[in-house]
C-alpha positions as CSV (number, residue, x, y, z in Angstrom):
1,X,16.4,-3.4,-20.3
2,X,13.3,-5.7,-20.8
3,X,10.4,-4.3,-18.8
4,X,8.1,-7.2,-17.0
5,X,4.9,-7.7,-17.2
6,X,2.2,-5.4,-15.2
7,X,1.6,-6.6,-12.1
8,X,-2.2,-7.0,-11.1
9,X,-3.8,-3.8,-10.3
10,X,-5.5,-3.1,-7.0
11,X,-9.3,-3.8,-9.1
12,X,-8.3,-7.1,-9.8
13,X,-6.9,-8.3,-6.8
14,X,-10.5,-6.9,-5.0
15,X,-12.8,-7.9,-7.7
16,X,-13.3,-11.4,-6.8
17,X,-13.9,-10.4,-2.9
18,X,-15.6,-7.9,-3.6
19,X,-18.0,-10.0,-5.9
20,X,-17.8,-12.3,-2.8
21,X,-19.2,-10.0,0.2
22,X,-21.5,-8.3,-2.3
23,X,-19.9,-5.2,-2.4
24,X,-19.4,-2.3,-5.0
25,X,-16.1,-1.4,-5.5
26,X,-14.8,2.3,-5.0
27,X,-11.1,3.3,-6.0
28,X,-9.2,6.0,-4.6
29,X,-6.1,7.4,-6.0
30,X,-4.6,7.5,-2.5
31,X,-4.3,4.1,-1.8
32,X,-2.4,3.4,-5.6
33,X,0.6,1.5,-4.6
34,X,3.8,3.1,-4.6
35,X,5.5,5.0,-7.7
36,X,8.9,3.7,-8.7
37,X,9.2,6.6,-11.2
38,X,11.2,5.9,-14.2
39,X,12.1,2.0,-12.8
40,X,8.2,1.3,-12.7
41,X,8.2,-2.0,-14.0
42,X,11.8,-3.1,-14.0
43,X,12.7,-6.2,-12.9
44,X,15.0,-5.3,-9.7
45,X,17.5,-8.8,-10.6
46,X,18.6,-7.2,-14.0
47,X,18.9,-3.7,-13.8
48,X,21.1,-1.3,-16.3
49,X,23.7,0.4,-14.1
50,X,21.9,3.6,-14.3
51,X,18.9,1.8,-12.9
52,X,21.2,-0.4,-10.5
53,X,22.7,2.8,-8.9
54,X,19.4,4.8,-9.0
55,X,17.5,1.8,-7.4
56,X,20.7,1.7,-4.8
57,X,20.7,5.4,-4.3
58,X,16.9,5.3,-3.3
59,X,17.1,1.8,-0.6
60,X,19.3,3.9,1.2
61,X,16.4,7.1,2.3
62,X,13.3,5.3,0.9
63,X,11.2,7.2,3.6
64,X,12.1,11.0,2.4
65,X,13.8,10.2,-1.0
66,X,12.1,10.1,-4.4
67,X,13.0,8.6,-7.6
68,X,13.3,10.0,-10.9
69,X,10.6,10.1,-13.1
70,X,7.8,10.9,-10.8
71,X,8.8,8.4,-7.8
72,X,7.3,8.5,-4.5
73,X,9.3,8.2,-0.9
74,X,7.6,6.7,1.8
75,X,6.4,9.5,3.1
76,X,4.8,10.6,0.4
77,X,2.6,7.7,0.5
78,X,2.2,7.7,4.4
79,X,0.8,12.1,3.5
80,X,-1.6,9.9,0.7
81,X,-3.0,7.3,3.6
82,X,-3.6,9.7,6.4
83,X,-6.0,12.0,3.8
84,X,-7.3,9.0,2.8
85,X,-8.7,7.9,6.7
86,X,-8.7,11.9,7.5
87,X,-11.5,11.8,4.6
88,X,-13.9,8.7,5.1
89,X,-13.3,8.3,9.1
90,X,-16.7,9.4,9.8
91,X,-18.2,8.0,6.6
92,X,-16.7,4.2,8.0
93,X,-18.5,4.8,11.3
94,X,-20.1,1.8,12.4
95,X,-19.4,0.1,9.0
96,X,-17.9,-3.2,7.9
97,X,-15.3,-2.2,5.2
98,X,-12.9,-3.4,3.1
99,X,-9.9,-2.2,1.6
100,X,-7.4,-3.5,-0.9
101,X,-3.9,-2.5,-1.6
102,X,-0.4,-4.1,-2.5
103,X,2.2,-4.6,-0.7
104,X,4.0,-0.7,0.6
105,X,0.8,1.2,0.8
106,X,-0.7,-1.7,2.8
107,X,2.1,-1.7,5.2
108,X,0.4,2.0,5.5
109,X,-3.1,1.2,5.7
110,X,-2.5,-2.0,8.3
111,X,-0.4,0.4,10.8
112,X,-2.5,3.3,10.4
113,X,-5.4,0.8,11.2
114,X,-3.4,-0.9,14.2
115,X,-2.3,2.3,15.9
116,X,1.1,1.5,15.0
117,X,4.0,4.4,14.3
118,X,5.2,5.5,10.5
119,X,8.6,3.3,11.8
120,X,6.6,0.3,12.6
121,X,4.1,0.7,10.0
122,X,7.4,-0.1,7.4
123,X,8.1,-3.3,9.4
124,X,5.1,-4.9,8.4
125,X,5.8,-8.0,6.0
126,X,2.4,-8.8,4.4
127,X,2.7,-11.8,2.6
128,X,0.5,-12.5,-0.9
129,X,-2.9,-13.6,-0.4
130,X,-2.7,-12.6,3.4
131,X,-6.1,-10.4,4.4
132,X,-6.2,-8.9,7.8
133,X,-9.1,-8.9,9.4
134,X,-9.0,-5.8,11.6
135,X,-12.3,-5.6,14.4
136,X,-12.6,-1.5,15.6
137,X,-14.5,-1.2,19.2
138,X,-13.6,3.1,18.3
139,X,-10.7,3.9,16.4
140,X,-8.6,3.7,19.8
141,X,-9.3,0.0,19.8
142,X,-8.5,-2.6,18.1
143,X,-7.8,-6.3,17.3
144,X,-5.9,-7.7,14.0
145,X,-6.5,-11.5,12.5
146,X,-4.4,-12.7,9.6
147,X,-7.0,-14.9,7.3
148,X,-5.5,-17.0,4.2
């Protein structure tokens, strides 16, 4: 099975915004994107049929099943997200942030953000290059603009 090349990492997708707004970059481990476990890199359209049936097994519990290898379930990253907000909350208050993710954990991060349930949360479709812009009166309040 031919592996793909690495996607870009969460540094370089902020980098240039970050650069942008003036800001200094922080990561946290808690908002890496997803783990795939041993199909981390695979390109999903040409799978083995170990990897096929693996990859099959997973799509049909993603929320509480893991893959082999060190793969995460959705809840496992939803348990990552909430310590993330549970931890800087009250160093956010009154401060313009930003974060940066890829596309599962931001489904996460947007809904958490939006008051929206773990369900709904895993309905959000963020396309590429999509930035929500999300304005906090208190974290019971809230309005959400899509910017390209």
């Amino acid at each position: 099975m031919a592996r793909r090349a690495a996607s870009s990492s969460v540094s370089d997708t902020a980098a240039p915004l970050a650069y942008e707004l003036k800001l200094a970059p922080r990561q946290d481990a808690a908002l890496n994107e997803i783990s795939f476990g041993l199909l981390e890199g695979e390109p999903l359209t040409d799978l083995d049929p170990w990897a096929q049936k693996t990859w099959e097994w997973w799509l049909r519990d993603p929320i509480s099943r893991r893959l082999p290898g060190g793969g995460e379930s959705y809840q496992d990253l939803k348990a990552r997200v909430d310590d993330f907000f549970e931890r800087r909350q009250e160093e956010w208050e009154n401060k313009r942030i930003l974060i940066v993710g890829h596309r599962c954990i931001n489904r996460l991060i947007a809904g958490q953000l939006a008051g929206l349930s773990f369900e709904k949360s895993l309905c959000i479709d963020q396309e590429n290059e999509l930035i929500y812009r999300i304005h906090h009166d208190s974290w019971d309040s809230q309005q959400i603009d899509n910017i390209r």
